[in-house]
C-alpha positions in Angstrom: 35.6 -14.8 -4.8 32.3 -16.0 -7.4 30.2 -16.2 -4.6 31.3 -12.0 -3.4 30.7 -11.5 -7.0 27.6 -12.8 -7.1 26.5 -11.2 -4.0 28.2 -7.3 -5.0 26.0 -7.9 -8.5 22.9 -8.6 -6.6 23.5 -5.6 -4.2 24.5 -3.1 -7.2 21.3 -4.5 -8.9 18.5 -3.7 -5.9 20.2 -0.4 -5.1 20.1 1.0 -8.4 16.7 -0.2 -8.5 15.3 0.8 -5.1 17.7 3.5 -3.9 19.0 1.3 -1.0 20.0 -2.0 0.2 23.7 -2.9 -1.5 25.4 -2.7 1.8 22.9 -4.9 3.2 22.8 -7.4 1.1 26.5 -7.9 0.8 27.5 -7.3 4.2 25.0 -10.3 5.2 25.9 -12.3 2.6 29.2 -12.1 3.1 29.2 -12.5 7.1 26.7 -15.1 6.7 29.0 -16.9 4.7 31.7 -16.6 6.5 33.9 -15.1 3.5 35.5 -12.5 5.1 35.8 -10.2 8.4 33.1 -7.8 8.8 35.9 -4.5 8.7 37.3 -5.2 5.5 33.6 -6.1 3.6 32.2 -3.1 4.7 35.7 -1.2 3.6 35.0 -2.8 0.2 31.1 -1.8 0.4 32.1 1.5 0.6 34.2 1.9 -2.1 31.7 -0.1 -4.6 29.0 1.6 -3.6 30.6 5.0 -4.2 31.0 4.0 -7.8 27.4 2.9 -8.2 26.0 5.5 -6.9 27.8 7.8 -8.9 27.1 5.7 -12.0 23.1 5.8 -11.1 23.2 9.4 -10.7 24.8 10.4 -13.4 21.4 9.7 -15.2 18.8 10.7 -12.2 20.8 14.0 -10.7 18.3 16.2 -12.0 15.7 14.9 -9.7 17.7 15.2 -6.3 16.3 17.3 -3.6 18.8 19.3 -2.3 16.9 20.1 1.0 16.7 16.8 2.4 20.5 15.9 0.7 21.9 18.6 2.7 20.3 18.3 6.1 21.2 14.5 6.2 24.7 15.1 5.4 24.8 17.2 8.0 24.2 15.2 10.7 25.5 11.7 8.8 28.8 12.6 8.6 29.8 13.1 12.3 27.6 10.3 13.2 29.8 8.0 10.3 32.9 9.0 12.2 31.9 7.4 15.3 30.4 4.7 13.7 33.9 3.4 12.2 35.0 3.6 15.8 32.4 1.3 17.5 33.2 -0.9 14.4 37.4 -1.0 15.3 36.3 -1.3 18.9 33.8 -3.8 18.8 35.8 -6.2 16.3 38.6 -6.0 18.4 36.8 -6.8 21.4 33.4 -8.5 21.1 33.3 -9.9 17.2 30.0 -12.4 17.7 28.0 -9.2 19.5 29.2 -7.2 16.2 27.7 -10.1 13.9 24.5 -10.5 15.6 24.0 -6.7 15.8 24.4 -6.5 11.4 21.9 -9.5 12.1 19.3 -7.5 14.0 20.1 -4.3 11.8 19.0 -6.2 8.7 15.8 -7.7 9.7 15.1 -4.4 11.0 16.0 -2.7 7.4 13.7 -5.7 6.5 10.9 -5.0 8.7 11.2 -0.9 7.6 11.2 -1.9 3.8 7.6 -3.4 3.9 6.0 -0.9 6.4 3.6 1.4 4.6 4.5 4.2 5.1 1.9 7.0 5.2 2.9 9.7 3.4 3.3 13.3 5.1 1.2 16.1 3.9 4.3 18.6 4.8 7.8 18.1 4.0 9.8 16.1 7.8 10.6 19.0 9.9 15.5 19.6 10.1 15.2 17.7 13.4 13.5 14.2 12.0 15.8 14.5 8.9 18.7 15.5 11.1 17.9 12.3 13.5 17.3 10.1 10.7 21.0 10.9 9.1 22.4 10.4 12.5 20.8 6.9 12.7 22.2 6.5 9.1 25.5 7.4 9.7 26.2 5.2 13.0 25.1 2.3 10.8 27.2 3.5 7.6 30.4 3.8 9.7 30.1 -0.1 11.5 28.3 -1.8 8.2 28.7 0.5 5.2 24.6 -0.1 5.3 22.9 3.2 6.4 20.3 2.9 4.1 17.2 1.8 5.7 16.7 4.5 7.8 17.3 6.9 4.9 14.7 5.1 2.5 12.0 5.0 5.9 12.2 8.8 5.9 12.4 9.7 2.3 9.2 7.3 1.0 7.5 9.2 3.7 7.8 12.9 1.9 5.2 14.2 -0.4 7.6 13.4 -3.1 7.7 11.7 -7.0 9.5 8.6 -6.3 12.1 9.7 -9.7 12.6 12.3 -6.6 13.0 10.1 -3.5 15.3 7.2 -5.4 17.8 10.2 -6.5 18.0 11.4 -3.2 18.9 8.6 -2.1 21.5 8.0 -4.1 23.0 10.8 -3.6 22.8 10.6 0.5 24.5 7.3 0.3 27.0 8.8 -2.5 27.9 11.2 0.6 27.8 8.5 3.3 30.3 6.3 0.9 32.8 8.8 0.3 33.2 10.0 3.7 33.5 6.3 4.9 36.4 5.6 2.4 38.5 8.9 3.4 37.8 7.6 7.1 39.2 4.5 6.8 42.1 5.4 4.3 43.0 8.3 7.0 42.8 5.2 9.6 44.8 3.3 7.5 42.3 0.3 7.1 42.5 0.4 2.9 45.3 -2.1 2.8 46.1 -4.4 -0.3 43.8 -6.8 -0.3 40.6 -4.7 0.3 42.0 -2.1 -2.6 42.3 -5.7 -5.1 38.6 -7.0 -4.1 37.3 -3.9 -4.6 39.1 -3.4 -8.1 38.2 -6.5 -9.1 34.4 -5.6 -8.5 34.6 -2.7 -10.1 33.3 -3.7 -13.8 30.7 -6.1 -12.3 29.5 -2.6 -10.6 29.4 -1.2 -13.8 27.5 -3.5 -16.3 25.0 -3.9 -13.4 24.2 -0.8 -12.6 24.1 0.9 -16.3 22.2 -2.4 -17.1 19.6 -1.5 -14.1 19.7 2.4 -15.2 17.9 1.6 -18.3 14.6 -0.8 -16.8 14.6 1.1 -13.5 11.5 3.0 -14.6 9.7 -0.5 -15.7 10.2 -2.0 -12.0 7.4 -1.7 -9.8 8.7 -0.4 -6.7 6.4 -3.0 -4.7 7.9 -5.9 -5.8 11.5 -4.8 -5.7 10.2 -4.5 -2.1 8.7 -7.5 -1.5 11.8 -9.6 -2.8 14.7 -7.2 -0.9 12.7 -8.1 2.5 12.4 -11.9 2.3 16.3 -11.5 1.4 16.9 -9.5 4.5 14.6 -11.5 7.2 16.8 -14.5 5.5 20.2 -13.3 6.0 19.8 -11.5 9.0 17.4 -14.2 11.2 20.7 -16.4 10.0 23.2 -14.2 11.5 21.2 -13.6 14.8 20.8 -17.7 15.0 24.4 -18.4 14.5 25.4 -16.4 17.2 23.1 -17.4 20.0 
């Protein structure tokens, strides 16, 4: 239980610091670890990271872009559905494929996060936002961790970073809630996920309002830097167990 503590702090840190990576970070923590099944940490994920991202945008709100909110959402959301199949499906069926696939989908969030991206002179055209939201949603629904492809997109727009990081938030605010009424609809929010995620709940809280307050003296580079040697770590670990 320290340990998932540890790792839920560290994830509720980065994310209220970058925008992204909570899900990540605890999903391959946690499956690296072995501490629990992959189902009910991303269960938990979701309901976490629901709270920090509404903590974190109850001071940043005023920077979100609705444009790019919207269009995401609209294609995130179906795609989240399906995503929570292939997750009951796959555990059910072929659990090791399931943990090598988080594996590959980390070091690829890795890989995205220290890209350069180039910035666009015009704002992504529905269909690349649209696509990038679906991508974002299949990954949301298996791993509560739809962030990556979300963060690729949005450092990409000719936007103020205040803008980008709210946006963000708010994206995965959507992808979070619409995972937890998913599963609670599937009946997947038994007990013991409800506990763990009660328990994390003020950890949540004194790291992200403790985040909110130096997020503006963090260069964004080497919150960068640090999230992708975690990532390559934890998910080149998951994609060796397996094999």
């Amino acid at each position: 239980m320290i340990i998932i503590l540890l790792l839920i702090a560290v994830g509720a840190a980065v994310q209220t610091l970058s925008g992204f990576a909570m899900g990540l970070i605890i999903m391959g923590g946690v499956t690296a670890l072995g501490l629990a099944e992959i189902g009910e940490t991303a269960a938990v994920v979701s309901l976490i990271s629901l709270l920090n991202t509404a903590l974190a945008l109850r001071s940043t709100y005023k920077h979100l872009d609705w444009h790019y909110v919207r269009n995401v959402s609209f294609a995130l959301v179906p795609a989240l559905i399906v995503g929570v199949a292939l997750l009951n499906w796959l555990s059910g069926n072929y659990y090791e494929y399931l943990k090598a696939l988080l594996g590959i989908f980390i070091v690829g969030a890795g890989t995205l996060l220290m890209l350069r991206p180039v910035l666009y002179e015009q704002p992504t055209g529905h269909w690349k936002v649209r696509l990038a939201g679906t991508i974002a949603g299949l990954m949301g629904g298996m791993y509560s961790a739809g962030g990556a492809p979300l963060a690729y997109l949005m450092y990409r727009q000719p936007l103020d970073v205040r803008v980008v990081r709210a946006s963000l938030l708010a994206m995965f605010a959507v992808s979070t809630a619409g995972r937890a009424v998913v599963t609670a609809i599937d009946g997947q929010l038994d007990q013991k996920i409800l506990t763990l995620a009660a328990i994390s709940v003020p950890v949540v809280i004194v790291v992200t309002v403790s985040c909110n307050r130096i997020s503006h003296r963090v260069p964004d580079q080497l919150i960068r830097k640090m999230v992708f040697i975690l990532l390559i770590i934890l998910g080149g670990f998951l994609v060796s167990s397996v094999m």
